[in-house]
C-alpha distance (Angstrom), angle and dihedral (degrees) to the residues before:
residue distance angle dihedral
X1 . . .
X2 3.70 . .
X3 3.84 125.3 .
X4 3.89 120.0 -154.5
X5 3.72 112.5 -87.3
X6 4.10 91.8 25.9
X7 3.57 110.4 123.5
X8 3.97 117.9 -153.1
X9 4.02 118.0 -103.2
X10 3.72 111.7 -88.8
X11 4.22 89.5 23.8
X12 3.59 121.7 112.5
X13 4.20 123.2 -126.4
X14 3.18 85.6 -123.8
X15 3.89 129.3 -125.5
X16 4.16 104.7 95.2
X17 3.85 95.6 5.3
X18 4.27 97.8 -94.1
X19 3.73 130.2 96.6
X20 3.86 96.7 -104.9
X21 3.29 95.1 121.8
X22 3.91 94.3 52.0
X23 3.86 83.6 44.2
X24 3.76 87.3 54.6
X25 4.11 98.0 41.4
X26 3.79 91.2 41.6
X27 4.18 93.1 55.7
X28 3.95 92.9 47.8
X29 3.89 87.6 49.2
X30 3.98 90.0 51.1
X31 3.96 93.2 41.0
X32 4.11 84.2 44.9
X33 3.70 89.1 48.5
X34 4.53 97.0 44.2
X35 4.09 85.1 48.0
X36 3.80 87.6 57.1
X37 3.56 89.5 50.8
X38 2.99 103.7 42.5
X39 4.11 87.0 50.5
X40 3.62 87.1 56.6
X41 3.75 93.9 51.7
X42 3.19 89.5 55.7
X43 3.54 105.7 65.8
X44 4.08 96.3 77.6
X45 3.64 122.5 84.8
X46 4.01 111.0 -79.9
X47 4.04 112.8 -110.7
X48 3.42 118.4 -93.6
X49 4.21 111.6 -101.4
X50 3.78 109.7 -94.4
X51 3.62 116.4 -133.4
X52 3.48 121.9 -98.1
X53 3.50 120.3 -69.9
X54 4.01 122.5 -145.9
X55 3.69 122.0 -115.1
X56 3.74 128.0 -173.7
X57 3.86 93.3 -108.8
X58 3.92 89.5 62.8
X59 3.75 92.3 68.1
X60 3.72 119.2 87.1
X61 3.50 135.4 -154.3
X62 3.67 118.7 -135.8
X63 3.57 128.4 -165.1
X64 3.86 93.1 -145.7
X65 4.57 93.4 -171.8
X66 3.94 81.9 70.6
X67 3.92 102.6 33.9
X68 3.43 118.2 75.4
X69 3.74 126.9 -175.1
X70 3.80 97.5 -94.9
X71 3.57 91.8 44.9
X72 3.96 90.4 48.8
X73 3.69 87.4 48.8
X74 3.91 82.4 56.0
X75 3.51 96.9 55.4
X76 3.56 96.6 45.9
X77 3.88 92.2 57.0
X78 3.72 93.3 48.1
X79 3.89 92.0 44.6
X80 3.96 110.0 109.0
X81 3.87 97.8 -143.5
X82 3.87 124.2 83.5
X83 3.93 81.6 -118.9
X84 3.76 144.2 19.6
X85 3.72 120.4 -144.4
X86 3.85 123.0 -137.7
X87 3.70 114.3 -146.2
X88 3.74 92.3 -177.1
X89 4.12 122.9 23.0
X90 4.20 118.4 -139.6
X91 3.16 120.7 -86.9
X92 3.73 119.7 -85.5
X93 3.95 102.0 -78.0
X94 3.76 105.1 23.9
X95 3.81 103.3 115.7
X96 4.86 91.7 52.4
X97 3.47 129.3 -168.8
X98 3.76 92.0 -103.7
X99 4.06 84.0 67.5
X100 3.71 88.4 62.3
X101 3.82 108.3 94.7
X102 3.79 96.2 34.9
X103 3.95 82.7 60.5
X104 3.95 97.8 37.3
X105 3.66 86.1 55.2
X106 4.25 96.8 40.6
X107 4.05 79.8 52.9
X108 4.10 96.1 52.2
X109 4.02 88.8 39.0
X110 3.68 116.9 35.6
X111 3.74 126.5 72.5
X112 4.10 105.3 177.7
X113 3.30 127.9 120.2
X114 3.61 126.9 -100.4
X115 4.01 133.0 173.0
X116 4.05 116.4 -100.6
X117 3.76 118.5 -107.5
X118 3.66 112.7 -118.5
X119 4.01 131.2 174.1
X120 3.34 121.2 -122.9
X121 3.92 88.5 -133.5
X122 4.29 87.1 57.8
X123 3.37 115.5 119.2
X124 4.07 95.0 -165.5
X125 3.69 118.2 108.9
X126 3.89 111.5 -92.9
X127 4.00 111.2 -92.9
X128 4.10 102.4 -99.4
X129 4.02 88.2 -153.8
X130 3.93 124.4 45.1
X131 3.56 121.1 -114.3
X132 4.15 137.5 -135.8
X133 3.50 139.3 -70.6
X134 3.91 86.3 -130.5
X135 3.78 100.7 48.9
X136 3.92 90.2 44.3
X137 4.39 79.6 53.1
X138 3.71 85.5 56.8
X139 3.54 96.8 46.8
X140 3.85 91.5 51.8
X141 4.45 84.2 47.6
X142 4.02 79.5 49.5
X143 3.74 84.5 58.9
X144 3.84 93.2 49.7
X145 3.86 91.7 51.0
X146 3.53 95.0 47.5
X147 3.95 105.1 45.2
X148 4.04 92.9 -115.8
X149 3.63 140.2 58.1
X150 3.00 122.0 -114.6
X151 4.02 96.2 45.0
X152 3.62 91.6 -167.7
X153 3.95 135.9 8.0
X154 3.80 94.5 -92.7
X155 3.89 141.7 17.2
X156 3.91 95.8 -138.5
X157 3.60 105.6 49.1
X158 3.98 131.2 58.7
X159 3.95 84.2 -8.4
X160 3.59 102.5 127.0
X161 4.02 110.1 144.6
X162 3.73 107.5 129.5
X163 3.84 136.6 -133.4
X164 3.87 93.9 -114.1
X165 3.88 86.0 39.7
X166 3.99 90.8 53.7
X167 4.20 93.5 40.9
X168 3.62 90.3 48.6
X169 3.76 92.4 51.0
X170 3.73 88.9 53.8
X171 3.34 101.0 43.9
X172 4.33 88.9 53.7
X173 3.65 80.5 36.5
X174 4.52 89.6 58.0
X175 3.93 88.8 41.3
């Protein structure tokens, strides 16, 4: 059965002798048809976000001999993201005990904003929102009191040591 503007197989459109026209008719019909669609999909609630995901050109590659922990700290405020990935920690000793009360005081002072530290190894979801200068201070004191930086795989999440928790550690620690 034939519908009106169907042309038989092996019969032209019309106009020059080629099937442009039916081309032409056929793509406005599909593009009609994907708009309803689409219009229809529409109606349901959109998805939540996702978190972000990790991609290799997050990680960072820090050559720790140069960077000290006030410099790092410096970096991480002027980073853009809410988060910088390390690909490779410090070595064992790089944030001392002689870094301490330069940190315990950038914690109890400073209030800008600085990206969260997270391994590359993590398996948390990336922070969505950046976090302080003075938490990513008690992180590095975290590293002190533990023997390695970074204590944990990421600043943000399940990081919950204290300033007075930190200050009193170091001042049984200086006893």
């Amino acid at each position: 059965m034939m519908h009106a503007g169907m042309v038989p197989a092996g019969r032209s459109c019309g106009l020059d002798g080629k099937h442009g026209r039916c081309m032409a008719t056929l793509r406005a019909l599909a593009v009609a048809y994907m708009l309803l669609l689409m219009g229809c999909a529409n109606f349901a609630e959109p998805p939540a976000p996702s978190p972000p995901v990790m991609s290799p050109t997050d990680s960072i590659v820090i050559d720790w001999a140069r960077v000290g922990p006030f410099k790092f700290l410096s970096m991480l405020k002027a980073a853009r993201r809410p988060y910088v990935v390390l690909n490779t920690p410090p070595p064992v000793g790089w944030v001392r005990e002689e870094h301490v009360p330069e940190l315990l005081y950038r914690a109890n002072t400073s209030m800008a904003s600085a990206s969260a530290v997270v391994l590359v190894e993590s398996s948390y979801a990336l922070p969505a929102r950046r976090s302080s200068e003075a938490r990513e201070a008690l992180f590095l004191v975290q590293g002190v009191r533990t023997g390695s930086y970074p204590p944990d795989m990421n600043s943000v999440e399940y990081f919950d040591a204290s300033l007075e928790e930190l200050q009193q550690w170091w001042e049984d620690r200086n006893r």
